[in-house]
ZAMARGU-4260 file (C-alpha; in steps of 0.2 Angstrom, whole numbers, plus 5000, padded with zeros to 4 digits):
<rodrens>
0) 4927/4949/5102 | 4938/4943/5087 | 4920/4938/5078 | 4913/4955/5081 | 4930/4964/5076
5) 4929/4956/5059 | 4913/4958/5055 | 4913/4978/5062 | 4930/4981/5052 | 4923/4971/5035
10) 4907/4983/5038 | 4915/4999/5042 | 4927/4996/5026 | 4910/4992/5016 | 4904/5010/5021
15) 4918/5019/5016 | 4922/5007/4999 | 4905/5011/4993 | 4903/5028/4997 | 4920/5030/4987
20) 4912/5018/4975 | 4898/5030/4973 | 4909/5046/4970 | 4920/5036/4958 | 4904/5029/4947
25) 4898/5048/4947 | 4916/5052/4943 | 4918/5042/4926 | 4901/5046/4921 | 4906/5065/4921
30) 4921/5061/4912 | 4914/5048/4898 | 4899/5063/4897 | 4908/5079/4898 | 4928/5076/4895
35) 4926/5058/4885 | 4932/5040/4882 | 4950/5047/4872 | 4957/5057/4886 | 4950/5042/4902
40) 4960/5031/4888 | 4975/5041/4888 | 4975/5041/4907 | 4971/5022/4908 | 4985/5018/4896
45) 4998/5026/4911 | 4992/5018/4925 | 4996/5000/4923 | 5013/5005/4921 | 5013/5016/4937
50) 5005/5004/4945 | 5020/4992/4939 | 5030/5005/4949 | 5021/5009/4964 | 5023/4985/4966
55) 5041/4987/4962 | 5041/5001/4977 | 5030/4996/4991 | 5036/4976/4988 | 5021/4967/4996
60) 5027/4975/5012 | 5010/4981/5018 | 5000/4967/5019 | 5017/4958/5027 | 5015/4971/5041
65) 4996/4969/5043 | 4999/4948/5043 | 5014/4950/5056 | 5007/4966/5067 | 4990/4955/5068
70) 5001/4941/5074 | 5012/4950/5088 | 4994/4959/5095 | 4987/4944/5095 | 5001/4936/5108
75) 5002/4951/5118 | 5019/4958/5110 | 5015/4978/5105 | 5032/4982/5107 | 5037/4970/5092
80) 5020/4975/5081 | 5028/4997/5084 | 5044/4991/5081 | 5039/4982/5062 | 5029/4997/5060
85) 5044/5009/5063 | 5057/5001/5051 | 5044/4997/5037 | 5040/5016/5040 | 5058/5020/5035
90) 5060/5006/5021 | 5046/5011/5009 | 5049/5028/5013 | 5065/5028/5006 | 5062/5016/4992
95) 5046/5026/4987 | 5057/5044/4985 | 5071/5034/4975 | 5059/5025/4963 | 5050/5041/4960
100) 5066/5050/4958 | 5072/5039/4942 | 5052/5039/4935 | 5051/5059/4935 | 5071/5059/4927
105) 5068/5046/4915 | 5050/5050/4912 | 5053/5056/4891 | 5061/5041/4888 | 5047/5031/4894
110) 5034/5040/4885 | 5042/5039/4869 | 5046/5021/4870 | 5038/5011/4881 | 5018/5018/4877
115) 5012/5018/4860 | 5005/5034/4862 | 5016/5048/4866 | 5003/5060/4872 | 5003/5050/4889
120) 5020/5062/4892 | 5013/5075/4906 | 5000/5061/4914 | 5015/5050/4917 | 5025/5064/4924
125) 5013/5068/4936 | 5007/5053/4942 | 5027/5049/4948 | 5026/5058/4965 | 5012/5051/4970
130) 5021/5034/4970 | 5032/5041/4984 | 5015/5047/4993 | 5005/5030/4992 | 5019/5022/4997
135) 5023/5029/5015 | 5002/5029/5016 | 5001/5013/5014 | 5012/5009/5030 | 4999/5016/5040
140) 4986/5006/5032 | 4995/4989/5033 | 4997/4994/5053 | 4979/4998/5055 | 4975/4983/5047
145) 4986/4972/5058 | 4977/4978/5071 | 4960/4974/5065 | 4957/4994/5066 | 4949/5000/5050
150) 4941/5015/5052 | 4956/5027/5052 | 4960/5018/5034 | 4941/5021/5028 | 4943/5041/5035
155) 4956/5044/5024 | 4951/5034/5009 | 4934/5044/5008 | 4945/5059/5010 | 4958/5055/4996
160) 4943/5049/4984 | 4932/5068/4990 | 4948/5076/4984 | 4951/5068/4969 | 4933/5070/4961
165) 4934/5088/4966 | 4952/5091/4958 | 4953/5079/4945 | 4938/5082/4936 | 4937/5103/4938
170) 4956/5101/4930 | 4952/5089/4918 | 4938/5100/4910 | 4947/5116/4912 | 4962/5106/4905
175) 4950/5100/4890 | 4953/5116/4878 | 4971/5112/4877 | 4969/5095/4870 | 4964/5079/4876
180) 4980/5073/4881 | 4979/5091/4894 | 4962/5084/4899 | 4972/5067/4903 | 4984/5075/4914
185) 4971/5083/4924 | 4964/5067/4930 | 4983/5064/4935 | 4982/5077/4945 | 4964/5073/4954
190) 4974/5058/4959 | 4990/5065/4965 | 4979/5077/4978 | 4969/5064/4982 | 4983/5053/4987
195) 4993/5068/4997 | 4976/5072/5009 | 4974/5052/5011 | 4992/5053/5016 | 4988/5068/5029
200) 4974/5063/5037 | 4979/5044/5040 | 4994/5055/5048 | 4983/5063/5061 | 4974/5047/5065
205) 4989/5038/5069 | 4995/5052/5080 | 4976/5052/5090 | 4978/5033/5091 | 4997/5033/5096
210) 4998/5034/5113 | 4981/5020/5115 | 4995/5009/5107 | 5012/5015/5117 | 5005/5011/5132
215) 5001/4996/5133 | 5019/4990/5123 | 5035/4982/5132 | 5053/4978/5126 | 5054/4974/5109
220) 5060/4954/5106 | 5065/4956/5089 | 5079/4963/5080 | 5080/4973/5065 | 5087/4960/5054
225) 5073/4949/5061 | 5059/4960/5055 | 5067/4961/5038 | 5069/4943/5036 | 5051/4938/5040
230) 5045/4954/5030 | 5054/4947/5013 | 5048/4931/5018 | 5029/4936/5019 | 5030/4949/5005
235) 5042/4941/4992 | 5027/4930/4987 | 5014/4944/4987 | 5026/4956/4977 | 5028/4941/4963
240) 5011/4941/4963 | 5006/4958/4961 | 5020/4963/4948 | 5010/4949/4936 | 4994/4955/4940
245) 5000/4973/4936 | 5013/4967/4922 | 4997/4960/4915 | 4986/4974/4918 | 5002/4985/4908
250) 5000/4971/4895 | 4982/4971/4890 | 4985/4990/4892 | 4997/4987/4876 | 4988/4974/4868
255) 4970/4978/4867 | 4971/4993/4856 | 4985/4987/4847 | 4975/4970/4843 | 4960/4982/4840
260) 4968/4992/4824 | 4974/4974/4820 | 4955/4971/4820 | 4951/4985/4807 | 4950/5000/4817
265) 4960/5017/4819 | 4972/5021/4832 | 4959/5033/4840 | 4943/5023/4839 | 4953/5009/4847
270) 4960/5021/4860 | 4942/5026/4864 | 4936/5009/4864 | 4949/5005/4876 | 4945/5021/4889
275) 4925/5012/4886 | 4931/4996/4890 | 4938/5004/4908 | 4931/5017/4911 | 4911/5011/4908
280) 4914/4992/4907 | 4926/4988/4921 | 4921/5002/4931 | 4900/4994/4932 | 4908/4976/4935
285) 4920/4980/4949 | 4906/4990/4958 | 4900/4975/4969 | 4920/4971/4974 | 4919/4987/4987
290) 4911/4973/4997 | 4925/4960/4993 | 4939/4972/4995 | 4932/4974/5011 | 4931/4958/5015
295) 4948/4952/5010 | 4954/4966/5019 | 4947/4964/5035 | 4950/4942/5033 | 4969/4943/5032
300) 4973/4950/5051 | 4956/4938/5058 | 4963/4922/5049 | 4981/4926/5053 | 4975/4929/5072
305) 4966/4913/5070 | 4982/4904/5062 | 4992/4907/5075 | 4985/4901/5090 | 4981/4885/5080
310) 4962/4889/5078 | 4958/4877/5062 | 4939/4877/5069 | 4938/4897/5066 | 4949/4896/5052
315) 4937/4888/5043 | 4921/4895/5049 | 4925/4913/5045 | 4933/4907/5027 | 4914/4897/5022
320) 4907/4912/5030 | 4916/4924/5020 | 4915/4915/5002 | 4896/4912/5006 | 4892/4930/5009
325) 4903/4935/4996 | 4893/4924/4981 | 4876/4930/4991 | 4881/4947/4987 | 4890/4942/4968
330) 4875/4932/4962 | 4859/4947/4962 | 4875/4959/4956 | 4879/4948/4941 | 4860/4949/4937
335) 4858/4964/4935 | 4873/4969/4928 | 4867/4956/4914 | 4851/4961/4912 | 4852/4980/4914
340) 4869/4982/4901 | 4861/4993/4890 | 4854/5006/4902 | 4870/5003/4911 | 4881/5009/4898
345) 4870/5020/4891 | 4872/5031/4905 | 4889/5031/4901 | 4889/5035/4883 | 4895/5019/4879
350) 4881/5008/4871 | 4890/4998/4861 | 4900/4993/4878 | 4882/4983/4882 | 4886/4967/4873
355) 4903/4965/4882 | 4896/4971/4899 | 4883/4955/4897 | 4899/4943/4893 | 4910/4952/4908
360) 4898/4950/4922 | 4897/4931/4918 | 4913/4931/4924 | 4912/4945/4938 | 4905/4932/4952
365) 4921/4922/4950 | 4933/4939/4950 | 4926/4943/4967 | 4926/4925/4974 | 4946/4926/4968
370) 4947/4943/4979 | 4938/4935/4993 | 4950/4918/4993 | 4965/4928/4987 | 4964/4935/5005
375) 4958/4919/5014 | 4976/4911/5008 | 4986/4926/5012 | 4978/4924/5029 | 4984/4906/5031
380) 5000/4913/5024 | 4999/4901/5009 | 5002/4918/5000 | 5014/4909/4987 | 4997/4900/4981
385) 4987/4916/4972 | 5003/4921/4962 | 5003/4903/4956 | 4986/4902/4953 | 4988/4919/4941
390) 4999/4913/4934 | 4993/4896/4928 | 4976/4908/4923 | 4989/4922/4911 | 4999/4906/4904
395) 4978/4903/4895 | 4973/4920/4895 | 4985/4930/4886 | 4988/4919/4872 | 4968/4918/4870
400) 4967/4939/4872 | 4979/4941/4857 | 4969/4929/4846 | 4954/4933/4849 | 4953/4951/4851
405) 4962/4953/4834 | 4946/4946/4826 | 4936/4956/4816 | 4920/4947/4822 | 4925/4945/4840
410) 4936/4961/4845 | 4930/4968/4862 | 4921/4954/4864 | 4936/4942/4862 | 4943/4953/4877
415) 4930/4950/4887 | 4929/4931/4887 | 4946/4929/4890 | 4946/4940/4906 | 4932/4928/4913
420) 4940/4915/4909 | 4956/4921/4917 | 4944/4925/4933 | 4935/4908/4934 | 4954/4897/4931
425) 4959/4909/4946 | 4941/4907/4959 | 4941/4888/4956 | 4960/4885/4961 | 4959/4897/4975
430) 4942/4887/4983 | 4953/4869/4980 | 4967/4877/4988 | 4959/4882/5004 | 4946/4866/5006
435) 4965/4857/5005 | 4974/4866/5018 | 4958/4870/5031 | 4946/4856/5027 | 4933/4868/5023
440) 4921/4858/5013 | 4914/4865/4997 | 4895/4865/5003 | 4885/4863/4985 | 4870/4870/4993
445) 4874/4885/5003 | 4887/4892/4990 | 4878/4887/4974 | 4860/4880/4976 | 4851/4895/4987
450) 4857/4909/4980 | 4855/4904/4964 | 4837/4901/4965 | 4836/4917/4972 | 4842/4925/4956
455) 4830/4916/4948 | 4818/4925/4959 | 4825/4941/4952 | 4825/4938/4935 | 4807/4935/4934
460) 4804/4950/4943 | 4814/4960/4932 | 4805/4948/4914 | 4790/4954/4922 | 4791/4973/4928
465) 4802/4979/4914 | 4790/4980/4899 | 4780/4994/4911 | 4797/5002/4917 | 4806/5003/4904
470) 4817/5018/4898 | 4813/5026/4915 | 4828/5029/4930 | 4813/5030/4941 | 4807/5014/4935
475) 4824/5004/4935 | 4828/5007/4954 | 4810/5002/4956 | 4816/4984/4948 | 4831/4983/4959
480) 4822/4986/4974 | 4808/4974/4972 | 4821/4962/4963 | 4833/4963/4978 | 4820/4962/4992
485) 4812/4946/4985 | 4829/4938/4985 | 4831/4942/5000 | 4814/4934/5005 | 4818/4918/4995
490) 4837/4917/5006 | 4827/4918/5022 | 4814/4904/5015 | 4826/4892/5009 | 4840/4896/5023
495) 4852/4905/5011 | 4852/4918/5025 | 4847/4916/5045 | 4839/4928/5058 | 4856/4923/5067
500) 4866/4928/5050 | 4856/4945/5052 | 4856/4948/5069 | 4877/4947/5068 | 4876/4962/5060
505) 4884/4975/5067 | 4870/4991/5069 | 4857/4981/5064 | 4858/4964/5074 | 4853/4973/5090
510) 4837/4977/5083 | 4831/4958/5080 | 4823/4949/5092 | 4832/4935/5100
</rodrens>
């Protein structure tokens, strides 16, 4: 049953990551078309920094709650699993009004001094209450998750991401005739609502699902102070870590357009570049990570379940099973992300984006396998590890990024190979971690070998069908499909993928033969 629940609760987070997925791609390309790269920039420019925030407020506590609520459920003790998510209820509540409080009072100070554009003002003021939102929703998320229960987290992620399309981009363009930086804080707003439904309807599912759980619960064992100490103990390392991946985020935020006019551009071109670089760029290269979000998601609860009853066996069966599907999936991604930049951006109004799309996805298969181990690690409770390992990756990068993308020759391009190389520093010391603390051995040919020549496959597809398609939507779906299927072909031939790999699927498994 613990098999089948992780694989349901990676595929049902899969459905609803890339349906948001979807309305997200369709949401940048209607802002890079119709509202532009300055005001996506302007926004872009806040949301490191309110990020930064929304770390300092929720502290790691959420994926502490999912790891210790998959824990008690697994022994038997719902009592204790109600009772963590009751005073973590409280906690981030309160912390997530007061840090939004000091934001919203302080918010001209920080405009003026802490962002080298000043314009950011209203976007930065409304983005604070949603920092008190995300936090209490993000309880209910972590609790869900425990308890290996995605679909109410999926519900009202669709929801939130519905809402913020609908708002955020109506405001932004009736926004756009007061001045870019109006049009900016109209995508703030899409993202407050979007963030106030998520919060309601997750709400409503846990009041369907409540008494399911009450039920079946007994006396509580552990004491408030109890919870609190192992909820610091868990998320202490997870909040280190995702204050420097955030701090970092704020950072490059600073330094690529500073670095840029440095270059020899303006202050706006490198503003626009910047808004090109996230919102056409990154936005195509994180695509394929709605299925290693979902993964990473879903492993955290099933290793921890697995962890604690001593189960080294599943442990590292279900972490080769996840890094294998997760490069099966990377590797025709990375393809065509490589070989299609220029439609790719194009679409975006962001052709000169092409070159450093090719150089970024080199380094996107390693960026999901980091997501992917990131959660493998957190499972074991080893979560002290990534924030090393990010760290040891930012000590290389950041130096490199502030050389490099100061270049006149290199510019964006200096940006981008510093973030794969940040990604592959990361991936690599991740996989040595767990093959040292599971035994999981690092199998040459089922993570490397058979996908790969089934990319091969794909590129001589695409070498050969794109001189007749070429220019044509039509034409370039056409590609992907016969691209993809004979990869999938040349898996099934050379054991990359098994009937019994399919047949594990939830939905489509029970229509295979035996």
């Amino acid at each position: 049953m613990s098999k089948r629940t992780f694989v349901y609760g990676a595929t049902i987070l899969l459905g609803a990551n890339l349906l948001n997925r979807m309305l997200g791609f369709a949401y940048q390309y209607l802002i890079m078309i119709n509202i532009g790269g300055e005001a996506y920039g302007l926004f872009n420019m806040v949301f490191p920094i309110y990020m930064l925030a929304l770390v300092v407020t929720t502290a790691g506590i959420p994926l502490a709650i999912a790891k210790m609520v998959s824990e008690e459920v697994s022994l038997g003790r719902f009592a204790n699993a109600r009772s963590i998510f009751r005073l973590s209820l409280w906690l981030l509540s309160i912390s997530g009004a007061i840090v939004s409080i000091v934001l919203y009072v302080l918010s001209p100070y920080i405009s003026q001094r802490v962002f080298s554009d000043p314009r950011v003002f209203n976007v930065f003021l409304i983005c604070t209450p949603a920092i008190f939102v995300v936090s209490v929703s993000s309880v209910f998320r972590g609790y869900f998750q425990g308890l290996q229960n995605m679909v109410p987290t999926a519900i009202s992620q669709i929801c939130e991401q519905i809402i913020r399309v609908a708002v955020g981009y109506t405001a932004a363009l009736r926004l756009l005739g007061n001045g870019v930086e109006w049009a900016a804080a109209g995508l703030a707003l899409g993202m407050l609502a979007g963030e106030v439904v998520g919060l309601v309807v997750i709400i409503f599912q846990y009041q369907r699902a409540k008494p399911k759980v009450t039920s079946e619960g007994l006396t509580a064992t552990y004491s408030s102070r109890q919870i609190l100490s192992r909820l610091w103990q868990l998320a202490s390392p997870v909040t280190v870590g995702r204050l420097l991946a955030t701090g970092l985020s704020s950072l490059d935020a600073i330094i690529i357009p500073l670095r840029l006019q440095a270059a020899g551009y303006t202050a706006r071109e490198a503003v626009t570049l910047f808004g090109q670089l996230g919102g056409s760029a990154f936005t195509l290269l994180t695509f394929p990570s709605v299925f290693t979000f979902a993964l990473a998601t879903s492993l955290v609860p099933a290793i921890s379940e697995a962890a604690v009853k001593r189960q080294l066996n599943v442990v590292r069966a279900r972490s080769a099973e996840a890094i294998r599907l997760t490069i099966l999936i990377g590797i025709p991604c990375l393809i065509i992300l490589f070989y299609f930049s220029r439609p790719l951006t194009a679409f975006f109004k962001s052709d000169d984006i092409a070159p450093i799309l090719r150089l970024l996805a080199l380094g996107g298969i390693f960026s999901y396998i980091q997501q992917t181990t990131t959660g493998i690690l957190q499972g074991l409770g080893k979560v002290h590890l990534p924030v090393l390992h990010s760290i040891i990756a930012a000590v290389i990068r950041i130096p490199a990024l502030f050389y490099l993308t100061a270049l006149p020759q290199w510019g964006l391009r200096g940006t981008a190979w510093t973030f794969t190389l940040g990604y592959f520093i990361t991936a690599c010391l991740n996989l040595m971690a767990i093959s040292r603390y599971t035994g999981m051995p690092l199998d040459l040919q089922r993570f490397v070998l058979q996908p790969v020549f089934g990319g091969v496959g794909m590129l001589i597809v695409f070498q050969f069908m794109d001189p007749f398609f070429k220019g044509h939507v039509l034409g370039y779906l056409c590609e992907f499909v016969v691209g993809l299927t004979l990869y999938g072909i040349i898996l099934l031939f050379n054991g990359g993928v098994t009937f019994s790999d399919l047949r594990r699927l939830p939905w489509i498994g029970k229509f295979l033969p035996p």
